[in-house]
Backbone as CSV, one residue per row, in Angstrom:
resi,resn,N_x,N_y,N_z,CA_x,CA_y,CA_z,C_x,C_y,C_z
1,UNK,223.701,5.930,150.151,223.704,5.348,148.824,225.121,4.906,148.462
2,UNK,225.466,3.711,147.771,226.618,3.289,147.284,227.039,4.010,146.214
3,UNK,228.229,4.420,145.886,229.270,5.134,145.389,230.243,4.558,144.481
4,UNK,230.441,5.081,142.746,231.475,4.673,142.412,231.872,6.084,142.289
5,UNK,233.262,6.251,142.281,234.245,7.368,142.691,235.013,7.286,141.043
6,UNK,234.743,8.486,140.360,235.509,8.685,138.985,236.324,9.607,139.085
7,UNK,237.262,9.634,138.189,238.337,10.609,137.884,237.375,12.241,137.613
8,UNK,236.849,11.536,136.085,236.561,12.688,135.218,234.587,12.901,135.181
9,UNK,234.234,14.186,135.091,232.744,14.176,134.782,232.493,13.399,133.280
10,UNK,233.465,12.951,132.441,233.168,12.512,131.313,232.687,10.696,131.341
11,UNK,233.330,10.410,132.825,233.653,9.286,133.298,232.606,8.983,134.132
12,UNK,231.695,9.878,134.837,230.772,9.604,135.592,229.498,9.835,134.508
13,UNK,229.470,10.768,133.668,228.332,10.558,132.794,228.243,9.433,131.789
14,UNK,229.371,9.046,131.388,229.610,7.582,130.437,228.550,6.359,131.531
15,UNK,229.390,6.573,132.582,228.797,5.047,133.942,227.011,5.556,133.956
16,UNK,226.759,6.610,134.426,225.476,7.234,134.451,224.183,7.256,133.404
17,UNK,224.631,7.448,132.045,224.258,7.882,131.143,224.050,6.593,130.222
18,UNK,225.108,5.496,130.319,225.240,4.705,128.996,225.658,3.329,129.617
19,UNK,226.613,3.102,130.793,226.819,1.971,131.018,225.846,1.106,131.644
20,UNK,225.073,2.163,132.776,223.926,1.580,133.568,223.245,0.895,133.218
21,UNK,223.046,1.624,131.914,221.857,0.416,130.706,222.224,-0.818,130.468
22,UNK,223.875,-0.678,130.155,224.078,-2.166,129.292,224.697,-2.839,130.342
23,UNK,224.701,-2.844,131.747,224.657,-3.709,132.626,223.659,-4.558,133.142
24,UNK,222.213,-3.749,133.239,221.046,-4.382,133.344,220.180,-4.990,132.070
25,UNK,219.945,-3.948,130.977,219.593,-4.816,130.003,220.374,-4.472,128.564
26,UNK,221.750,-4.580,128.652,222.038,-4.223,127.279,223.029,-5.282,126.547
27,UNK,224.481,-4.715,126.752,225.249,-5.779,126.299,225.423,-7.230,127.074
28,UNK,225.357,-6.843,128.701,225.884,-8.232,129.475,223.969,-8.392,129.811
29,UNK,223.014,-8.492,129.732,221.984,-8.463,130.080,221.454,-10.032,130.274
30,UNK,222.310,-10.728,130.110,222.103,-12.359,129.565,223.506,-13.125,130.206
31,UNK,223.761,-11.985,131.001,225.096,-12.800,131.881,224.268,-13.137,133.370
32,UNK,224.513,-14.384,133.536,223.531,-15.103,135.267,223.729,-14.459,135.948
33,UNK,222.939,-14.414,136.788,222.667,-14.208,137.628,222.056,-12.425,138.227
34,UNK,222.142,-11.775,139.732,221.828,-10.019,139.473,223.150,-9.509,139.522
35,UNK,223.999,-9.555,138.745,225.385,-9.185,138.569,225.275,-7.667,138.436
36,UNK,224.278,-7.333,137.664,224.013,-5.642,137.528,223.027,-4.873,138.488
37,UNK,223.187,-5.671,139.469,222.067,-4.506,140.325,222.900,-3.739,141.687
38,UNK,223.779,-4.143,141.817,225.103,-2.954,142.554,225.355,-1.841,141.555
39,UNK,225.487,-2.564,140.292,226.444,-0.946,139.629,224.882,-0.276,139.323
40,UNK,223.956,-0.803,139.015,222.464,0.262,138.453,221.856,0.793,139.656
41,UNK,222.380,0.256,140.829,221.862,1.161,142.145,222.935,2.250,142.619
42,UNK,223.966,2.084,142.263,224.744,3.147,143.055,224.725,4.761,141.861
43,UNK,225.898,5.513,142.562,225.872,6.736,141.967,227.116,7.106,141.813
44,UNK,227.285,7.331,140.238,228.644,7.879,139.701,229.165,9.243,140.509
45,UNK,230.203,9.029,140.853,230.270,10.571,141.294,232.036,11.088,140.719
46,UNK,232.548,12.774,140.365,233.507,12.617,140.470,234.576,12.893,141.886
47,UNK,235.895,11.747,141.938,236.190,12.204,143.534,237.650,11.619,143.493
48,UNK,238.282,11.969,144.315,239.957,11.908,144.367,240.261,10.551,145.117
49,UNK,239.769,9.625,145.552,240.204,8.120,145.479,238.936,7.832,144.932
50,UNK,239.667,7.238,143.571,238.898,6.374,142.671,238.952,4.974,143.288
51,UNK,237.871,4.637,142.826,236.953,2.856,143.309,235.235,3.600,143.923
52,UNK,234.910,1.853,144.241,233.591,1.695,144.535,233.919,1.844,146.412
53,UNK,232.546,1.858,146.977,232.461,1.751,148.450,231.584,1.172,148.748
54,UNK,231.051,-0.001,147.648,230.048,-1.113,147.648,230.644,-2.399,147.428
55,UNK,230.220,-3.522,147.758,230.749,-5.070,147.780,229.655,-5.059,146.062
56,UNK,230.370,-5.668,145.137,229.898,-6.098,144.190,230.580,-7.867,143.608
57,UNK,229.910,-8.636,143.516,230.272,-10.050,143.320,231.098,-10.280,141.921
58,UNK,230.586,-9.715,140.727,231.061,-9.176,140.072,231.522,-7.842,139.325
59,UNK,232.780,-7.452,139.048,233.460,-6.642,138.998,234.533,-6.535,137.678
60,UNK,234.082,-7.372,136.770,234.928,-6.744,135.266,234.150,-7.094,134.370
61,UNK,234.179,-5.958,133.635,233.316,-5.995,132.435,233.938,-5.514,131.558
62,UNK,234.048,-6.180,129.643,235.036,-5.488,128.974,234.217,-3.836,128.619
63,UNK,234.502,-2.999,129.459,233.432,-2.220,128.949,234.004,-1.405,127.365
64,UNK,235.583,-1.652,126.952,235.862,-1.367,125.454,235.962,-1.786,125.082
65,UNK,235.142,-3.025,125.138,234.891,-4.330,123.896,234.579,-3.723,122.231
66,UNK,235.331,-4.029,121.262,234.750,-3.633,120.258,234.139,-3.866,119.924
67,UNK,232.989,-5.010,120.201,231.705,-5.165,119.499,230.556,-4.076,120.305
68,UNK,230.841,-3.890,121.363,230.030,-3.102,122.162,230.312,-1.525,121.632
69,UNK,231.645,-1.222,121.132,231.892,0.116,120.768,230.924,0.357,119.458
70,UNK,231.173,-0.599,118.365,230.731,-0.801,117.399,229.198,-0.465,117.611
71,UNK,228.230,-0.510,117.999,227.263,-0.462,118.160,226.587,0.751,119.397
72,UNK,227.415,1.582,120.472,226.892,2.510,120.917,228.136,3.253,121.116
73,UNK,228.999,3.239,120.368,230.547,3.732,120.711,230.707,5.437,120.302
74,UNK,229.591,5.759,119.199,229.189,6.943,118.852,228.282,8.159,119.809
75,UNK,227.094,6.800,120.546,226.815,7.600,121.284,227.220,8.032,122.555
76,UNK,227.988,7.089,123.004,229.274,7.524,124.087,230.246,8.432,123.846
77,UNK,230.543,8.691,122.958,230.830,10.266,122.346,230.422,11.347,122.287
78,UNK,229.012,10.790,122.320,228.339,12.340,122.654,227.894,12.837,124.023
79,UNK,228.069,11.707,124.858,227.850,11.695,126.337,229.278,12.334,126.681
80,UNK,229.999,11.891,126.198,231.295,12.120,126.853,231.365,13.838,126.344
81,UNK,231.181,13.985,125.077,231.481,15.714,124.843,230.837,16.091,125.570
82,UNK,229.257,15.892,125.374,228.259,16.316,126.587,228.644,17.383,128.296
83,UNK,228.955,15.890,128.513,229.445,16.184,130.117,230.562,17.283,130.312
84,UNK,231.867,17.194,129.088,233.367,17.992,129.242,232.369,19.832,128.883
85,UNK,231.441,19.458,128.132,230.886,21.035,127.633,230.054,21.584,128.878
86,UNK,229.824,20.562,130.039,229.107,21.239,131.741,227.694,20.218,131.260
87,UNK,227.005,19.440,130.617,225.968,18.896,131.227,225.979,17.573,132.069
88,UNK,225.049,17.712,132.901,225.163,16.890,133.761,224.633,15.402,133.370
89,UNK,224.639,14.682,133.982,224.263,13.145,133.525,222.370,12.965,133.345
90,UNK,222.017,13.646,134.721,220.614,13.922,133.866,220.173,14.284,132.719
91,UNK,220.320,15.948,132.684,220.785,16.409,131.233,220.858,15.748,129.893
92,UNK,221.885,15.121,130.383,221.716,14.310,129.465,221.664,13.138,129.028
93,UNK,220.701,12.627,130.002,219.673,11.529,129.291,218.389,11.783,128.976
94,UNK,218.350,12.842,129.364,216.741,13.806,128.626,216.538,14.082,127.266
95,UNK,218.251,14.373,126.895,218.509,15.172,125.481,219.155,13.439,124.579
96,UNK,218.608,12.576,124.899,218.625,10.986,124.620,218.463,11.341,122.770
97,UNK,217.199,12.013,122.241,217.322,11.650,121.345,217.921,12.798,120.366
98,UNK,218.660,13.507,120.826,220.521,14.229,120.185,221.032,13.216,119.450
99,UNK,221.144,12.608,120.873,222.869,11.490,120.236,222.071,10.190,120.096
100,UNK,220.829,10.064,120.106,220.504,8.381,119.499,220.598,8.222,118.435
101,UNK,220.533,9.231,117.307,220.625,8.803,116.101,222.177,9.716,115.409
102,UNK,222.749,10.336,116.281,224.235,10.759,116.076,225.177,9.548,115.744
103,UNK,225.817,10.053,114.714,226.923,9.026,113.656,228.077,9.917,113.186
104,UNK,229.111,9.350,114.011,230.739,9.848,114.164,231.440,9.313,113.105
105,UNK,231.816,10.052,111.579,232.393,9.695,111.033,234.035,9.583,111.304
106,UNK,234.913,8.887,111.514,236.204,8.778,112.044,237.345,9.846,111.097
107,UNK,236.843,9.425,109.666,237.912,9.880,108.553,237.919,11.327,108.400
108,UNK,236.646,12.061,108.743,236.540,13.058,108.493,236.215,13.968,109.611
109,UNK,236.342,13.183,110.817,235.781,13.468,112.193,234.550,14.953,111.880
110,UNK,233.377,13.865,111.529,232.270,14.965,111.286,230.864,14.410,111.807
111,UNK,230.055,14.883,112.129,228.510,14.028,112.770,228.066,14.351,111.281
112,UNK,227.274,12.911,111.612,226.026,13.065,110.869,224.570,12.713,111.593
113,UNK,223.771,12.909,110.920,222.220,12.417,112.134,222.111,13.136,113.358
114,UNK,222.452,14.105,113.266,222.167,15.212,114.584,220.809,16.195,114.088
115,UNK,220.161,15.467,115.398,218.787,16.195,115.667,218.860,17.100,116.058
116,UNK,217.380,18.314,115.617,216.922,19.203,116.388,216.327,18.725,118.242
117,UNK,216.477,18.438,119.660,216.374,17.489,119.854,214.498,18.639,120.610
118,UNK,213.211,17.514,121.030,212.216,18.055,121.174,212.987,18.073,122.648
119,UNK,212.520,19.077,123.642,212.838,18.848,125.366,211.319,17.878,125.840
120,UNK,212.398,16.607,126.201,211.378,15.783,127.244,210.818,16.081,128.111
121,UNK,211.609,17.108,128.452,210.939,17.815,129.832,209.315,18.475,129.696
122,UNK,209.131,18.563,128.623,208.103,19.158,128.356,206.786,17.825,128.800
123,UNK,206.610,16.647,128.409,206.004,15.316,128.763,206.250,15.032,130.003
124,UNK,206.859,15.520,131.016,206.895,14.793,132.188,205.997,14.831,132.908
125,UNK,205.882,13.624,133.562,204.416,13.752,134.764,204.545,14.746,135.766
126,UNK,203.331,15.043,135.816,203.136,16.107,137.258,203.141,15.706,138.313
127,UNK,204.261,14.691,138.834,204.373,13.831,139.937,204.763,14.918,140.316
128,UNK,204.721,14.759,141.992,205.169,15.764,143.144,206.343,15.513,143.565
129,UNK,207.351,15.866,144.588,208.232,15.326,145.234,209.753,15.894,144.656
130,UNK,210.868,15.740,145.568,212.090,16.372,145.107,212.725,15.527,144.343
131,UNK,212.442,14.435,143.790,213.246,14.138,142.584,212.329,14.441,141.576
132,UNK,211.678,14.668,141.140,211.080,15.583,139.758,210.918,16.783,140.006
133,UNK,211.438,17.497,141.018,211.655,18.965,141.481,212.882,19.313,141.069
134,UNK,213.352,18.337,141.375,214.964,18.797,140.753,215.328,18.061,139.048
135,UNK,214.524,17.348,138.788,214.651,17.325,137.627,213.749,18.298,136.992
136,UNK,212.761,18.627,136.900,212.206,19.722,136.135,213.206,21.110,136.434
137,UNK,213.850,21.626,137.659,214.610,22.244,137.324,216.094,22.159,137.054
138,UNK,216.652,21.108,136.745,218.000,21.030,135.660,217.321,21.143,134.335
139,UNK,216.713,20.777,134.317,215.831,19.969,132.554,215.322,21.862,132.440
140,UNK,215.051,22.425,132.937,214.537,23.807,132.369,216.003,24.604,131.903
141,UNK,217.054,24.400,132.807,218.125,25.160,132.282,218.536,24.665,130.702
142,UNK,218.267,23.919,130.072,219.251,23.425,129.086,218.963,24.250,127.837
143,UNK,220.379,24.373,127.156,220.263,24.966,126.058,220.363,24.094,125.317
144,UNK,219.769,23.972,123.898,219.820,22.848,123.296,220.716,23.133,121.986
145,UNK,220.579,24.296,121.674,221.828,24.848,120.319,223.281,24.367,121.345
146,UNK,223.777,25.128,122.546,224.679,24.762,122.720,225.121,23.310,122.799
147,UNK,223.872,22.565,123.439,224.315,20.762,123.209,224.841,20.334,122.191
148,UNK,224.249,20.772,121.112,224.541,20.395,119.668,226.208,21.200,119.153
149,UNK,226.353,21.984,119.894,227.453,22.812,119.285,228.398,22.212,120.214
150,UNK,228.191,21.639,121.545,229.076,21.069,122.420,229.353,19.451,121.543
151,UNK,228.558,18.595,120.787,228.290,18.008,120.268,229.410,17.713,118.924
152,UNK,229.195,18.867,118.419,230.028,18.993,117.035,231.388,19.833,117.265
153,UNK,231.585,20.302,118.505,233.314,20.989,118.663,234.038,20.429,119.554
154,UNK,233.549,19.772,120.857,234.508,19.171,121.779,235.279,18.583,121.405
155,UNK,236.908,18.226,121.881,237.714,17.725,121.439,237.219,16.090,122.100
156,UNK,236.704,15.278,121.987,236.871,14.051,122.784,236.845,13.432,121.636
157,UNK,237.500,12.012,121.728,237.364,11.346,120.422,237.679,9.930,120.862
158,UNK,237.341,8.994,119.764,237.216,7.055,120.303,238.914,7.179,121.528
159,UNK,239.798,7.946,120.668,241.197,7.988,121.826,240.771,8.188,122.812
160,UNK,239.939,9.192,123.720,239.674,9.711,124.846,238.505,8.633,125.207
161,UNK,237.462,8.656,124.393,236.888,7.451,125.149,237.487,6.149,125.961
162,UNK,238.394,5.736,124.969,238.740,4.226,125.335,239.601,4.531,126.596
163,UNK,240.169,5.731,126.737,240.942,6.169,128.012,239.842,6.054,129.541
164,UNK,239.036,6.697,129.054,237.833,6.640,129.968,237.311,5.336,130.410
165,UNK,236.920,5.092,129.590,236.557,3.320,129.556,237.577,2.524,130.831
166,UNK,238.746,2.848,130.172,239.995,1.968,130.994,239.694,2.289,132.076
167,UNK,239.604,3.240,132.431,239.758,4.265,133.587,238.235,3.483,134.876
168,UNK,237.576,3.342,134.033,236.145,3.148,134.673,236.516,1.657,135.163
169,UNK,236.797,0.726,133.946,237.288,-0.492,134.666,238.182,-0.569,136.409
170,UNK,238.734,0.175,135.949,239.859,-0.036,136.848,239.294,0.364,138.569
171,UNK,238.506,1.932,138.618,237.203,2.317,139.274,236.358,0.772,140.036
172,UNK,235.969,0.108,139.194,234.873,-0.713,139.087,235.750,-2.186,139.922
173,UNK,236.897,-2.367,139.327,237.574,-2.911,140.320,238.575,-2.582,141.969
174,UNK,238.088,-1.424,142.120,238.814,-0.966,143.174,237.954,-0.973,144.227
175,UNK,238.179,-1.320,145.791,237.270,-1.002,147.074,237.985,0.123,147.674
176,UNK,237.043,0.885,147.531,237.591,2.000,149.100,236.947,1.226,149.989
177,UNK,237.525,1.620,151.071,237.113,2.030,152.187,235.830,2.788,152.985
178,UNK,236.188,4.142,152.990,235.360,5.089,153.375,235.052,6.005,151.846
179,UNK,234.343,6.561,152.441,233.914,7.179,151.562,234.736,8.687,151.326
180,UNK,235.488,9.049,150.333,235.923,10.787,150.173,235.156,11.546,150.200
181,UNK,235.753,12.863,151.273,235.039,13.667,151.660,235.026,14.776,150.396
């Protein structure tokens, strides 16, 4: 499987969790051509030479565009506390509707719109096989008070995001080679 190589777990759940989307159908979703089907097939990982170990045709995206912040820049905040508090990128896109309706006040750095969240896991199909084997068991570990408390105390903030962000660009433009062991 193709590989992008991140610094930080905050950095691989941001790409995992939130960018994947708005490469295929979100913010650039209306840019020609399959420009997003390298980065929505590969796998964030974190690893000590940062870059990709896939040929991608295109390779910059403003991903801290402020109109794009403006509009999911909150919930990339909560992905990002997310991940620094130990959940994983699955995790948390299960616990999706936490931070879908989570709203980061700046002035007072306080949430508002934080759900009780229901576990999805509970609706999942009774498909067979080791990828819903291993998702039914990450998805059983989760605590959901602590999400919310990871939610409302982590230190990450739009500063640390936009660091991340940079960070991912730069990732996104880099080729390894081989792959780190």
């Amino acid at each position: 499987m193709d590989r992008i190589y991140l610094r930080t777990s905050s950095q691989a759940a941001l790409f995992e969790a939130e960018l994947k989307g708005q490469f295929s159908d979100g913010y650039w979703e209306n840019r020609p051509g399959d420009h997003w089907q390298p980065w929505c097939q590969c796998q964030a990982e974190v690893g000590t030479a940062v870059g990709r170990d896939f040929p991608a045709h295109i390779d910059r995206y403003a991903l801290d565009n402020k109109a794009l912040l403006s509009v999911v820049g909150d919930r990339m905040l909560v992905i990002g506390r997310l991940s620094l508090a130990g959940f994983s990128p699955m995790q948390i896109r299960s616990m999706q509707d936490l931070w879908d309706t989570a709203r980061y006040d700046r002035e007072t750095e306080t949430w508002s719109g934080l759900t009780n969240p229901s576990p999805k896991w509970v609706d999942l199909p009774t498909h067979t096989g080791p990828y819903w084997d291993q998702l039914r068991a990450e998805l059983s570990l989760l605590d959901l008070a602590r999400a919310r408390l990871a939610v409302e105390d982590t230190a990450y903030g739009y500063k640390e995001l936009r660091a991340d962000l940079r960070e991912i660009k730069v990732a996104m433009r880099t080729r390894v080679n081989q792959r780190p062991l």
